[in-house]
N, C-alpha and C positions, 0 to 999 in steps of 0.2 A: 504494500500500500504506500501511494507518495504521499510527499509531506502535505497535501493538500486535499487528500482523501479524508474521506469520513465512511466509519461502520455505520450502517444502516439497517435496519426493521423497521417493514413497512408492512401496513395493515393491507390485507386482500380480499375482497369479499368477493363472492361468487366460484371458486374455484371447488371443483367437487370429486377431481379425478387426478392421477396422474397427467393425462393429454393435458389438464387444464395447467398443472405445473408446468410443462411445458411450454405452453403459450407464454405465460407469463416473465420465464426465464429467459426467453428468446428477444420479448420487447424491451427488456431491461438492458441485454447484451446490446442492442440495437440502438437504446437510450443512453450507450457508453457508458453504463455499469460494472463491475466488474467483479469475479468470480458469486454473480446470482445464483440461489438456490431459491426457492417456490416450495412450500409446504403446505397442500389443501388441508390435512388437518385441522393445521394452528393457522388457519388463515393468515398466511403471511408470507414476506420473502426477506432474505436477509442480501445484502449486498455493499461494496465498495463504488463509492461515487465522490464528485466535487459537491460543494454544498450548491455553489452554483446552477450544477445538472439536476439537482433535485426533482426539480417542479417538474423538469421535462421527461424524466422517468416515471413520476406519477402518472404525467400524462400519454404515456405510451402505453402504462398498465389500461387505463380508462378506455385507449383507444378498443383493444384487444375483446372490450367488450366485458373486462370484469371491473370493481370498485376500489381505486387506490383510498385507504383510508388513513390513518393517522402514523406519523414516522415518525418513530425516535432514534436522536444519534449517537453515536457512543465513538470518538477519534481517540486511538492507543497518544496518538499525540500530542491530543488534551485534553489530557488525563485528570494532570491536576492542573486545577484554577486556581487555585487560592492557598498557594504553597508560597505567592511573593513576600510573605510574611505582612501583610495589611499592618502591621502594629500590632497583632497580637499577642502575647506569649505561646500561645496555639494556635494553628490551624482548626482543630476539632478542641470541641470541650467536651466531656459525656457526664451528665450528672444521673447517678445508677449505675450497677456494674451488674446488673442480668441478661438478660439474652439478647437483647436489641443490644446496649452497649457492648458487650465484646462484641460480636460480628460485625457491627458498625466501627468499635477500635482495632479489630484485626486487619480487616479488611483497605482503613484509611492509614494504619500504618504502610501494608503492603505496597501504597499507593507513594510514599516517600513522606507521608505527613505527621505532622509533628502535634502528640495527643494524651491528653490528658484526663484524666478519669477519677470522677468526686462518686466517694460511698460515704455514708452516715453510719454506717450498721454494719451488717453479716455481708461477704463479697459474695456473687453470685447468685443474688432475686430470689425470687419468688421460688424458680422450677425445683433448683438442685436443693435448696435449704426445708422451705417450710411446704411446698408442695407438690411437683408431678413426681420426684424422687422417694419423698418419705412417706406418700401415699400410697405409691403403686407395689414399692416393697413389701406394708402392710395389707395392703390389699390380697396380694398374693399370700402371704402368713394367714390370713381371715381365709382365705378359699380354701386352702389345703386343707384346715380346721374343720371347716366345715363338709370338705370330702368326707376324711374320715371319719367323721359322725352320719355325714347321709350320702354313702355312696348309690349307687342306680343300680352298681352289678349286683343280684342275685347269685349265692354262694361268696362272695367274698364277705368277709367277719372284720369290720372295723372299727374303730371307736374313737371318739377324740376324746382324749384327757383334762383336766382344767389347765387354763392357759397362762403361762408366764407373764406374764404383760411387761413385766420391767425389765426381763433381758430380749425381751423383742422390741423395747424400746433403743435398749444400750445399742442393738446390733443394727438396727436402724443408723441411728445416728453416727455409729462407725462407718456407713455405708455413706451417709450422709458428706461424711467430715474427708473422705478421701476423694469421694468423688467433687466436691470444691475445692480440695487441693488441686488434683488432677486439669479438671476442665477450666478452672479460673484462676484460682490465686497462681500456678506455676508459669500462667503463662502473659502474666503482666512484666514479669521480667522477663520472660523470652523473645516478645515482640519489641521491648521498650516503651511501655505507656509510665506515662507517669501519673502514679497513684495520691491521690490527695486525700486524706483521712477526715471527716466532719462534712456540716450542713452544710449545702449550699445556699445561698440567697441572694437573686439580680441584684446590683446596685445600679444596674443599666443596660442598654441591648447590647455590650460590647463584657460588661462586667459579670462578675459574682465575687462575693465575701466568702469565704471561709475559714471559720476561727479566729477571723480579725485580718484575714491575710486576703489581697485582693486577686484575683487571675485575670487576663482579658483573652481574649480568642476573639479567631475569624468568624466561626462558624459554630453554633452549639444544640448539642443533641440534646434535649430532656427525653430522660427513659429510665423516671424515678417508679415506675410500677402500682401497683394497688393494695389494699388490704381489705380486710373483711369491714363490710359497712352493717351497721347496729340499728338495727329499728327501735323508734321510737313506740316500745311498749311502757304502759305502765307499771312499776315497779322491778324493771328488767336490770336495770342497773345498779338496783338493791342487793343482787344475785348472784351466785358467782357463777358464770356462766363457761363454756366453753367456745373456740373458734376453731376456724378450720386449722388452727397454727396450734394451739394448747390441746388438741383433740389427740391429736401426733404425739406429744408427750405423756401422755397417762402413763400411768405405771399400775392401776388394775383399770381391770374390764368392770364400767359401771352395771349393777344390776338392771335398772332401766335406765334408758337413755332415751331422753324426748328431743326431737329434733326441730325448729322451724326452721322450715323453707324445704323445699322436695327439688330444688334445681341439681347440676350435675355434682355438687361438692355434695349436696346433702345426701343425696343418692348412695354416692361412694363410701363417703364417712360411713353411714349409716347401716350398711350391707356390709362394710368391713366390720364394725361395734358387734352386729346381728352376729356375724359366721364366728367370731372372739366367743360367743355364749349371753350378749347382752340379751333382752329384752326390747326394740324397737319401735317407737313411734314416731310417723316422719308426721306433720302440719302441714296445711298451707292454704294461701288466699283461693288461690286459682279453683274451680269444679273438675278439671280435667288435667292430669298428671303429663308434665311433658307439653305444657299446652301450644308451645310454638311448632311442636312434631306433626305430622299425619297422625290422624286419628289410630290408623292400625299402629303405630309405632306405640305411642301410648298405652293403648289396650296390651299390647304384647309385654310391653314392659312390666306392668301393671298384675295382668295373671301373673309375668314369671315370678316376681317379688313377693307379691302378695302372697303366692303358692310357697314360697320359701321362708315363709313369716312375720315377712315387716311390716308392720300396720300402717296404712296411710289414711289420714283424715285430711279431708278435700274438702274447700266453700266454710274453710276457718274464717273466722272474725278475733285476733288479740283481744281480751279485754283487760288483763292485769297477770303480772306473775309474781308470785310470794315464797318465800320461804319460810318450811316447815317442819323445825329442826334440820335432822339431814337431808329432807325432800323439797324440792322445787313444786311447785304448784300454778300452773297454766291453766290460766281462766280462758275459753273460748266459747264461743257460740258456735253453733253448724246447725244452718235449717232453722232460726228461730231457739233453738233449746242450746243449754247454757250446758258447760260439760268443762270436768278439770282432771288432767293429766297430770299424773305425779312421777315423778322420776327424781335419781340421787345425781343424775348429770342431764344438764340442760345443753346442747350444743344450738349455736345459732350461724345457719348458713343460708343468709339472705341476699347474696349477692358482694359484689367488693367495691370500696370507692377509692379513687386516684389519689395518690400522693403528692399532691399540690400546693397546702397548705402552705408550709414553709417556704417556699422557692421565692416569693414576693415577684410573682410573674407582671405584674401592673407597671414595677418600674422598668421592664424589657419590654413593654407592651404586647404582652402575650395573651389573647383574649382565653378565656377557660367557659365551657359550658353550664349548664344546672348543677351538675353534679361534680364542678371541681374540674372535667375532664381538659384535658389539654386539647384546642380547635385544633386542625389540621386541615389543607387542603390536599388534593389527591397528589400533588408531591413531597407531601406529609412534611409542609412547612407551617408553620405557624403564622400569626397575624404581624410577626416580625420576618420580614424573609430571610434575617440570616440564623434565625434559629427554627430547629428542626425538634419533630417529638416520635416514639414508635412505643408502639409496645401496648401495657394493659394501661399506663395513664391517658390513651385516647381513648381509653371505652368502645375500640375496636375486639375484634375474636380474642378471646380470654387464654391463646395459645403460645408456650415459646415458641413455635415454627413458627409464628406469625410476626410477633415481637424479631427473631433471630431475621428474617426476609425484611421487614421492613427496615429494621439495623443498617443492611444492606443497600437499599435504596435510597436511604436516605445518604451513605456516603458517595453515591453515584451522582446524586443531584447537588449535593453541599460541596464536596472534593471534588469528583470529577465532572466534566461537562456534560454529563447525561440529563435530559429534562424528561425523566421515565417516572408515569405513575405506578402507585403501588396498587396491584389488583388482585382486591381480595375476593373473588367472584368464586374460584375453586377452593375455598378453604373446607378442610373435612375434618370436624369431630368426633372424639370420643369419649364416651363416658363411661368408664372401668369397672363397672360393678360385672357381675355376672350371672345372665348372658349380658354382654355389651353392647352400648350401644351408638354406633356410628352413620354420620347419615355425609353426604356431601351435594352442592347444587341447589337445586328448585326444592322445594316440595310440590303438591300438586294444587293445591291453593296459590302458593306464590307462582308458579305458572301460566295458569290460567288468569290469575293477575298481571300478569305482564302481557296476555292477551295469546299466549300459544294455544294452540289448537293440541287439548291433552289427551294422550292411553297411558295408563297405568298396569304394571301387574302389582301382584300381592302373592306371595309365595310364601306360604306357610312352613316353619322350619321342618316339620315331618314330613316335608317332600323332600329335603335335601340327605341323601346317602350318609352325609358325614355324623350329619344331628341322630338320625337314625342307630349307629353304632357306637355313639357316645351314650346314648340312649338320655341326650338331654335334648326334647325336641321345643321347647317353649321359646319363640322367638318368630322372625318373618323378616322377609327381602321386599322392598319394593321398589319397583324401577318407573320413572318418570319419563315419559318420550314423548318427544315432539310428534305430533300426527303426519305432519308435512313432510317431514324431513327424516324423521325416524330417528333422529338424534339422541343420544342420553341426554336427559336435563336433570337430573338428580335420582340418588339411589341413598336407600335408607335401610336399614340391617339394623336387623336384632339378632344376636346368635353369639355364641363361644369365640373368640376369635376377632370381631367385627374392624376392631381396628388394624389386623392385617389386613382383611378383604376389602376393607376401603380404600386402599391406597388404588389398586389396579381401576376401581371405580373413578377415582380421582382423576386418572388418567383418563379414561373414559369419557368424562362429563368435560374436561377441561380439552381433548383436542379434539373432541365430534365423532368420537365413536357412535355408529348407528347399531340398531340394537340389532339390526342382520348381522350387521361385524362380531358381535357378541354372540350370538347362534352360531357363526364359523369357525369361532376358536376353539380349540381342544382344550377346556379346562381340566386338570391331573383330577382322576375320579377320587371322591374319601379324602376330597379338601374341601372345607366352608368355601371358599372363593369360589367352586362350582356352583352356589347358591347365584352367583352374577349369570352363568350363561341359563340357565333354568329357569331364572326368574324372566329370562327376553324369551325363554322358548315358548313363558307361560301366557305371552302377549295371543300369541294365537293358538296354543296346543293346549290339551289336557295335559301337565306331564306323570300325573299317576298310572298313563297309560303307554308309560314309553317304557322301555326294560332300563337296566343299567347303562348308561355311557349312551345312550342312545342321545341323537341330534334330530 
């Protein structure tokens, strides 16, 4: 590439076959492009051009008859922008050291920039400290427990014992404390970030205080993260209550455990507490469990749980909580009638609010929404353009993948010259309890809201071979497709596993897989992920009436 080239991705619409790649790489070649590529999947073409030639490559795609849409540029040659040293002691500033920040400080070092990095607290957020780490390892500890007390196989003899709680706490947090050695603290001196210990607070768009000591930088990332946000009940704060962070710490398993909120922490927590030997009760405002899910999603979840023991009370109204010696006591209403839940631990998981308070964003001119959240536009700048925000303090998807990608983009558009938004259109969740529950895309309401022309299947797990021989069949597939187009627009899983199977779905939904495509492929028989090609066959077949392997 000369020095006067720029990388190129450019939006394509229309392309639906390889010929139509073709066409497309040929007008680009002809528009003085240079080494094009055409991918009808990802509706797009990547290529090397002047910025000059731009327009008239667009306009060659247009001629051909397909739609040049929207190009972002990315030149190896300028790369970095804002490495002239503007005045500041940094090029990047990162206030938080979780997932957005490293990837965002890994990646702006790589680039030659000079970066700095503010923690107030524990290094490495949310994920590896207080949540997807210390959770998911208990979680697994809570399942096995509860294998061995309710396995499915007839003839096998097993039992679960009473549970240790405080050395599956210790071994937790051993797990804990290596793997933030490992993934963060070893590698601030590997890259050269320079680590600044205490609060941060703007003193201006160019500044922050810390400890009395001021820093200034080019460019500054907030990706201070969230915590658990506290409803205003009556008497809750009388209480000693638990959070999704102190729930992880116990050292016994409470006899009952009342939960409010049913979202995906409580869910987790909750079904971990249960399979430990608790007692379970989940609350919550909503009539319908999962209520932003498909209905079948809900339902599936709902039997499998409910069949497993966890009590859920749905169309709660808070009216007071009190303590009663060593019991908690949750006044609520359901249906008009007034009804109180006692339990020796109270956990409250009602959502999480941004860590914003302290930052004094007013004097950087950083506007914040209702809830604290840090505003962002889609190139997750803020209402100061030199400062940038990623992660759970925009009250975007509650995910380190999501936080660690937009890390990413933002040193693309802040350091280097790329003006690329961040698109969160294919993001896939999961919720860890078991069966799991992962969904990615549309649902079939948001679909049909966006005005697609929808079919749906619904694939009940005791059609799938694999649920069958685990002999745990409680759970369902359902695939979302365009009528038109036959498109994947979203797929939704319930089943053992859901969060591997989601990923190939991911792919699926995000490059235009058609649910023919998905009938043609050989999915390995006696895997969940066969539950994807079943679930398209079930668009127009019966598949109770196919044999094994059968297409």
């Amino acid at each position: 590439m000369s020095g006067n080239e720029v990388k190129v991705k450019l939006g394509v619409q229309g392309m639906t076959c390889t010929g139509c790649e073709d066409h497309v790489t040929e007008a680009l070649k002809n528009a003085g492009a240079k080494n094009p590529i055409a991918d009808f999947r990802r509706s797009q073409a990547t290529f090397e051009i002047t910025k000059e030639q731009l327009e008239n490559a667009k306009q060659a795609v247009n001629e051909t008859g397909y739609q040049a849409g929207e190009a972002s540029i990315e030149s190896e040659e300028e790369v970095v922008v804002t490495l002239s040293n503007q005045g500041g002691d940094y090029d990047l500033l990162i206030i938080g050291s979780g997932g957005a920040a490293f990837s965002a400080a890994i990646k702006a070092v790589e680039k030659g920039a000079k970066v700095a990095m503010v923690e107030r607290g524990t290094i490495g957020g949310t994920c590896v400290n207080i949540g997807c780490v210390p959770s998911k390892t208990m979680l697994r500890a809570g399942e096995i427990n509860h294998l061995a007390g309710n396995n499915p196989f007839a003839g096998l003899n097993t039992k679960a014992e009473p549970v240790d709680m405080a050395t599956l706490t210790e071994k937790k947090d051993e797990l804990v404390e290596g793997m933030r050695q490992q993934k963060y603290v070893d590698l601030i001196a590997e890259y050269g970030i320079d680590l600044v210990r205490g609060e941060a607070s703007f003193i201006d768009g160019k500044t922050i205080k810390v400890n009395g000591q001021t820093y200034t930088a080019n460019k500054f990332l907030i990706s201070t993260g969230a915590s658990p946000s506290i409803p205003d009940i009556p008497g809750l704060k009388d209480v000693d209550f638990l959070t999704s962070t102190t729930a992880l710490e116990l050292k016994e398993v409470p006899k009952k455990l009342a939960v409010i909120g049913s979202g995906y922490i409580a869910m987790e927590l909750g079904q971990l507490f249960h399979n430990l030997g608790a007692d379970v009760t989940l609350m919550q405002r909503s009539e319908r469990l999962l209520k932003e899910y498909d209905p079948e999603i809900s339902e599936a979840v709902d039997e499998a749980l409910t069949g497993q023991g966890l009590q859920f009370i749905t169309g709660s109204t808070y009216k007071k909580i009190e303590q009663d010696g060593n019991m908690k006591k949750i006044h609520i209403e359901v249906n008009g009638e007034e009804r109180i839940i006692e339990a020796d631990q109270l956990l409250v998981a009602t959502g999480r609010r941004p860590n914003t308070e302290s930052l004094n964003l007013e004097a950087a001119g950083v506007e914040v929404g209702q809830k604290g959240e840090v505003i962002v536009n889609d190139y997750l700048q803020t209402s100061n353009p030199d400062i940038y925000a990623a992660g759970d303090v925009t009250l975007g998807p509650q995910f380190v993948y999501v936080a660690a990608y937009e890390g990413g983009v933002v040193v693309e558009n802040a350091i280097g010259s790329a003006n690329k938004k961040a698109d969160l259109r294919f993001v896939p969740g999961v919720t860890f309890t078991n069966p799991s529950i992962a969904t990615v895309g549309l649902t079939e309401l948001q679909a049909k809201d966006q005005g697609y022309d929808v079919k749906t299947s619904v694939l009940p797990l005791d059609s799938v071979p694999r649920a069958l021989v685990n002999r745990e069949t409680n759970g369902v597939f359902k695939l979302v497709v365009d009528n038109q187009t036959q498109k994947i627009l979203g797929a939704h899983v319930v089943a053992e596993n859901a969060g591997d199977v989601i990923y190939g779905a991911t792919l699926a939904v995000q490059f235009g897989v058609t649910a023919d495509d998905l009938k043609n492929t050989m999915a390995p028989y006696l895997t969940m992920s066969e539950g994807l090609k079943l679930a398209a066959l079930t668009l127009d077949k019966d598949v109770s009436k196919l044999s094994c392997c059968a297409g």
